[in-house]
N, C-alpha and C positions, 0 to 999 in steps of 0.2 A: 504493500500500500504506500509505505513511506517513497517509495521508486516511480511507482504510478503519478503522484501526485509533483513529484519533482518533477517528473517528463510535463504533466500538463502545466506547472508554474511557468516552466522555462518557454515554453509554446502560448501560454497568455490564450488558455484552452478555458475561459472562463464560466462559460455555459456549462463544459464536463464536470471543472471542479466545484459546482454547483450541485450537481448533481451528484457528486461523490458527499459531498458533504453533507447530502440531504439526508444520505440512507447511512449515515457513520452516528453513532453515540457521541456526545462530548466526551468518553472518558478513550474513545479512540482517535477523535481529533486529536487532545493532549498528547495522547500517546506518540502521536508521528508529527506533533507540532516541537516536541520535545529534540527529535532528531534531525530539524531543519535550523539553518543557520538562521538573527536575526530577521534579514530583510525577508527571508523567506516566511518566518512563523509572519512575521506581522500583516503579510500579503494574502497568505492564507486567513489569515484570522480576522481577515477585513473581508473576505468573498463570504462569510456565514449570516444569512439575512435574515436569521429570526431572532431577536434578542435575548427570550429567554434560554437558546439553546448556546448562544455567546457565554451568555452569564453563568450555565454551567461547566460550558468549556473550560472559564476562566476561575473554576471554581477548582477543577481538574489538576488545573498546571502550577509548578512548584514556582514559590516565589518569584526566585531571581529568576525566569522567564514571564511571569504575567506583571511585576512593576515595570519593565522596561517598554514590553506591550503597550499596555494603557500610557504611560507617559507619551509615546508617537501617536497616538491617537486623539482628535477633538475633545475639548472637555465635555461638549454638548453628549457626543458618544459615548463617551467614561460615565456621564452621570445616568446615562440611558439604561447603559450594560447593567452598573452598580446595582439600580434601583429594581434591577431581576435577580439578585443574587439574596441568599438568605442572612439574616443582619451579620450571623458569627461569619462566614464567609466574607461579608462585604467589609465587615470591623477589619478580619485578620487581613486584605487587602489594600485597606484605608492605611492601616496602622505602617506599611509598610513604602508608602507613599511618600515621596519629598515632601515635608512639613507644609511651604506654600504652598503645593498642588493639593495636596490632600484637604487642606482649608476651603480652597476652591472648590471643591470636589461636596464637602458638606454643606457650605452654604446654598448651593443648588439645589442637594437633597430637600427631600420632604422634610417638618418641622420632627414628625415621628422618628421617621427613620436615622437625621441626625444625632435624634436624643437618644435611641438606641444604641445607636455607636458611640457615640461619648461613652453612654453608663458601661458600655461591652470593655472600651480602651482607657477606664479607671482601673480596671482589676488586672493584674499579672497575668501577663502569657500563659503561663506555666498551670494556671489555678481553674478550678471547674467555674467560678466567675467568666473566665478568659476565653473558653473552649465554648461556653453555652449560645444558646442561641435564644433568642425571648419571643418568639411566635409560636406557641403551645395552646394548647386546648383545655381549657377549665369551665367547670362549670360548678355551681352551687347546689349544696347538698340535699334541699328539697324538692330539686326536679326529677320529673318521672322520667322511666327509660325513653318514652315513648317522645317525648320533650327533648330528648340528649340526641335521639338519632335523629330527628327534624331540626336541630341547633349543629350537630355535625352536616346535614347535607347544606346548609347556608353559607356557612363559616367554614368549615373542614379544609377548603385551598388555601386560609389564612396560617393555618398552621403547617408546621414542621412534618409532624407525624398525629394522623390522628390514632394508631393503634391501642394507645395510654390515653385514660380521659380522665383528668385529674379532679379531686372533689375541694373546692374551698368554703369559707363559712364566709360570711358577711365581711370579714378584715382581710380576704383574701389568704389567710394563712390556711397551708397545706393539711389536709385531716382525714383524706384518702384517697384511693387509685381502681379505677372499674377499666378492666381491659374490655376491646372494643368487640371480642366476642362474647365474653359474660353479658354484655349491655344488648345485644341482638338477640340474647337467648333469655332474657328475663321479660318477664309478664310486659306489658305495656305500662303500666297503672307502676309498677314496682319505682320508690323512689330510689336515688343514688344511694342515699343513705343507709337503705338496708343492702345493697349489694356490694357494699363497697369496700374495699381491702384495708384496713384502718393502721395496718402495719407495713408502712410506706418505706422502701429503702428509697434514702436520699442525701446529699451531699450537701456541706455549707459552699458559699461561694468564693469559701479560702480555701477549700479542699483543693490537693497538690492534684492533678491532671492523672500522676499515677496511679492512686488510690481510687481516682475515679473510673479507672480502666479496670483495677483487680475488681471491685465492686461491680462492674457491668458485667463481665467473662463471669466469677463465681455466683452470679443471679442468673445468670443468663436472658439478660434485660434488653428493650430494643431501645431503650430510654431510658434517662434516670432525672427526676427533678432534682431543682436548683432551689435551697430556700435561704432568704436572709439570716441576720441573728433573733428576729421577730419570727421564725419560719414561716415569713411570707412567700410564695411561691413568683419566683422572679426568673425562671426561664428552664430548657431541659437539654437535656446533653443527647444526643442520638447516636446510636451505635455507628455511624460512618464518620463520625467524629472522631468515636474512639478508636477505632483503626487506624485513622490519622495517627493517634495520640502513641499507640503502640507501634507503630514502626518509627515515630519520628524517636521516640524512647529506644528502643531496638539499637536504630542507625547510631544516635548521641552515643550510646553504650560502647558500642561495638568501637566504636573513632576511639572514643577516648582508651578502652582499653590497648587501642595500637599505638597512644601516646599521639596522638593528632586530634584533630578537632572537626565537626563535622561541618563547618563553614567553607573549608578547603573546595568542598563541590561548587560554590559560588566562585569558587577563583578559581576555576579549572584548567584555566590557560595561562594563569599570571602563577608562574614558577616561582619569584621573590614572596609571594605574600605566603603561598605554600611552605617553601621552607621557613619564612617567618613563625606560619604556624607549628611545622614540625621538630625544629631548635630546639626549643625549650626540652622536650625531655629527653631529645637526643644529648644535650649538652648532662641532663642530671645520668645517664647511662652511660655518658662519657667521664664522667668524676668517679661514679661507680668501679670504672672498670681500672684506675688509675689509683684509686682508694684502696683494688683487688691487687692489684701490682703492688702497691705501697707492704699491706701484707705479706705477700710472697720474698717482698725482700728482706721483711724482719726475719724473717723462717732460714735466710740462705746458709746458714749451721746447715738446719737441718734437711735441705736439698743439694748443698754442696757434699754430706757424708754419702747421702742415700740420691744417687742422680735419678734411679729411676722411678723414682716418686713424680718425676713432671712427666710421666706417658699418664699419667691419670687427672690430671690438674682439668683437662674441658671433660671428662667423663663426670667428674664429682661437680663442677657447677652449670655444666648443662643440663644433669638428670634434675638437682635441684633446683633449678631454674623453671623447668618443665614441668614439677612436680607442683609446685608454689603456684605457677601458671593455672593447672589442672584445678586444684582446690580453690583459686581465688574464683574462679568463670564462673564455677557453681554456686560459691555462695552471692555473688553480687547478681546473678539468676536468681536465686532462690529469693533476695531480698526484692528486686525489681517486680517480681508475681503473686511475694507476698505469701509465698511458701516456707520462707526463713525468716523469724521475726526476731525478735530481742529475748521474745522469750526461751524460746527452741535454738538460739545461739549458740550455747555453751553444752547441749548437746551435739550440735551439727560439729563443733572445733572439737569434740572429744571423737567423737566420730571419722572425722578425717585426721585427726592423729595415727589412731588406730591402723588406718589405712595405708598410713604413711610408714607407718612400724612397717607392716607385710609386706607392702612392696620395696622398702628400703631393703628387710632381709634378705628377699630373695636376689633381687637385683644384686646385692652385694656380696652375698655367696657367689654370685656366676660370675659378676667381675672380680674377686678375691680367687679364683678358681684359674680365671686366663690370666691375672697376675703372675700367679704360682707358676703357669706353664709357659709363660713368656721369658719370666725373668729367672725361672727358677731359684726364687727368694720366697719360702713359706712365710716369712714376718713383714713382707712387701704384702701378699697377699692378703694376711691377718688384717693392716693397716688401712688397705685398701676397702674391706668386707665391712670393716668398722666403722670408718668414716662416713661411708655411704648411707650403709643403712639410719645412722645417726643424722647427717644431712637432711636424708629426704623425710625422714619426721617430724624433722623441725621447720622442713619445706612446707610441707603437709599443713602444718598445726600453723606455721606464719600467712602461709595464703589463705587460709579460714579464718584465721584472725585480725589481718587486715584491713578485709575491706568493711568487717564489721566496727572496726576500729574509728574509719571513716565515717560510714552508714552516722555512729553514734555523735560522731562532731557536726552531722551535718553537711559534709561532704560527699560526692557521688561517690559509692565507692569503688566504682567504673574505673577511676583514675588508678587506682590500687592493681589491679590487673594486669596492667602492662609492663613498665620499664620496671616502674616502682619495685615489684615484689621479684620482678627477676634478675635486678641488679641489686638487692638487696639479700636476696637467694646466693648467688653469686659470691657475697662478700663473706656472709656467715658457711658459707660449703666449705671456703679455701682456710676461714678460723680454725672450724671441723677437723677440717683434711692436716692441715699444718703441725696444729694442737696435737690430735690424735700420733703422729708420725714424729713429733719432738716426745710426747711420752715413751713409745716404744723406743726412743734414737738408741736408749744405754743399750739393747739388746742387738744392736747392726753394730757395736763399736768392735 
């Protein structure tokens, strides 16, 4: 498709590309709009003549491709698009806006839809205020079903999702939840009040983005409201939100465990701002490994008695490296799902201790085994079986401990994942190795 669509840009085939684009989804325009340079997206995305199917387009495409967009574009068109897109979309677009354009941009809006986006771009990116959207469906507890389903067919395109039809009292605060097959399946006459789910899972509008995701996955919810500190009900989060919210969590995770950052994709062709981003922790696994040399020289006693003690030096800080690696993924998973909490902490770090014992042992019988038959030195061997095994538990038990360590200050403890615990892995393996191999030294003299 992406190919078809270039041959027609380049040919100025615009009746075709009309008509490709009539029968494509927004979410596959984005898709191959993602894969054309500039002038090309903007070209394309100017031939799409229906607005609302624009405004979902533009709902579709990642940032740094729809600000640059709409900027080349008339303001007249930007406010047109905007004004089809849903407030959380239109805020998280706005928000991203050159300051004067963006100003622009609201004072043309509608007096609603402005006020919307203000109240959306007070609260943190990050928070279920931030993520939600406030075109939801509510209705008062002493209307009949029969009342709710003639107020859904009126009102129902004003909203988000009508599958949740929320119940408020007179102040607007939240006090139940009637899903929109209960409500089709109850008598006519039957009010909300008695069908209604009065045990509402639901989120404050400081609730961190994450917690709003575990909470939707463990309910298996298609929505979830939003209620002030009044638990007035002020907007609802909808499960294609929260997929946003899980991969964009995913991606942040995954970058920073590699010691980079996830902004690097916006600079994808400016090399300097790249490695601007990736310095920093190369520079801290550059100290690391200088701080690991600094060690090795203290010890040189006991590698100038016993030479071949340095055929093993990358075997003992790369298994523990690797080992630290392995245990820290899982717990800053387990913490990110919400399957590892504060509480179950100190058994998950006993846990992977444990596991660190096992496979230190074995791994270090097998390497103490080719030592012996390498060097044929059984107390190279012994040193060698020892240090390991001892290493990689302490690998073990530091990359479980770690990133909970973080977690507890408030830190992502993503960052902990990467250079961190393996160049820290590294420094304590060669302590290990060196330590262990100066106590034996009397028995090599």
């Amino acid at each position: 498709m992406v190919a078809t669509i270039r041959r027609l840009l380049h040919r100025e085939a615009w009746s075709n590309i009309q008509n490709v684009l009539d029968k494509l989804y927004p979410a596959d325009i984005a898709l191959v709009m993602r894969e054309l340079d500039e002038e090309m997206c903007l070209t394309l995305f100017k031939q799409i003549r229906d607005l609302n199917k624009a405004a979902e387009t533009l709902s579709e495409l990642d940032i740094e491709i729809a600000v640059p967009l709409l900027q080349s574009l008339s303001e007249e068109k930007v406010v047109a698009i905007v004004k089809e897109m849903p407030d959380d979309d239109r805020t998280d677009i706005i928000a991203h806006l050159p300051e004067d354009f963006a100003r622009r941009i609201l004072d043309q809006l509608g007096t609603v839809e402005s006020r919307d986006v203000e109240t959306l771009l007070s609260y943190p990116d990050d928070s279920a205020g931030g993520i939600m959207t406030t075109e939801f469906f509510a209705l008062r507890d002493e209307i009949t079903a029969a009342e709710a389903i003639e107020a859904i067919r009126r009102r129902g395109e004003e909203a988000e999702t009508v599958f949740y039809i929320y119940v408020t009292d007179t102040m607007g605060r939240l006090i139940g939840i009637v899903s929109l097959r209960k409500l089709i399946l109850s008598p006519p006459e039957t009010k909300l009040k008695d069908i209604m789910n009065t045990n509402v899972v639901k989120v404050d509008i400081h609730t961190d983005q994450e917690i709003v995701a575990q909470l939707v996955e463990r309910y298996n919810l298609l929505a979830i409201p939003v209620v002030d500190e009044a638990n007035i009900l002020v907007g609802i989060i909808t499960v294609d939100d929260v997929i946003d919210v899980i991969r964009q969590e995913a991606t942040e995770d995954i970058f920073r465990m590699a010691g980079t950052d996830s902004t690097e994709i916006v600079y994808a062709d400016n090399i300097l701002k790249i490695a601007r981003i990736r310095l920093p922790w190369l520079f801290v696994t550059l100290m690391g490994g200088i701080v690991t040399g600094y060690f090795m020289w203290l010890f040189k006693v006991t590698l100038e008695t016993v030479l071949t003690l340095v055929t093993f030096v990358p075997v003992i800080t790369g298994m523990g490296g690797n080992v630290g690696t392995q245990s820290s993924s899982i717990i800053v998973r387990g913490l990110a799902t919400g399957r590892v909490t504060m509480d179950t902490i100190a058994k998950v770090i006993w846990r992977e201790a444990r596991i660190g014992v096992l496979m230190g042992v074995i791994c270090g019988i097998m390497v103490g085994i080719i030592a012996l038959l390498w060097h044929h030195e059984p107390l190279v061997g012994a040193v060698v079986a020892v240090s390991m095994s001892i290493s990689m538990m302490v690998a073990a038990t530091m990359g479980a401990f770690v990133p909970t360590f973080f977690h507890k200050l408030e830190i992502d403890p993503a960052i902990a994942s990467g250079p961190f615990v393996t160049t820290s892995n590294d420094i304590v393996g060669i302590l290990i190795y060196m330590g262990t191999a100066t106590i034996f030294l009397k028995y090599f003299m």
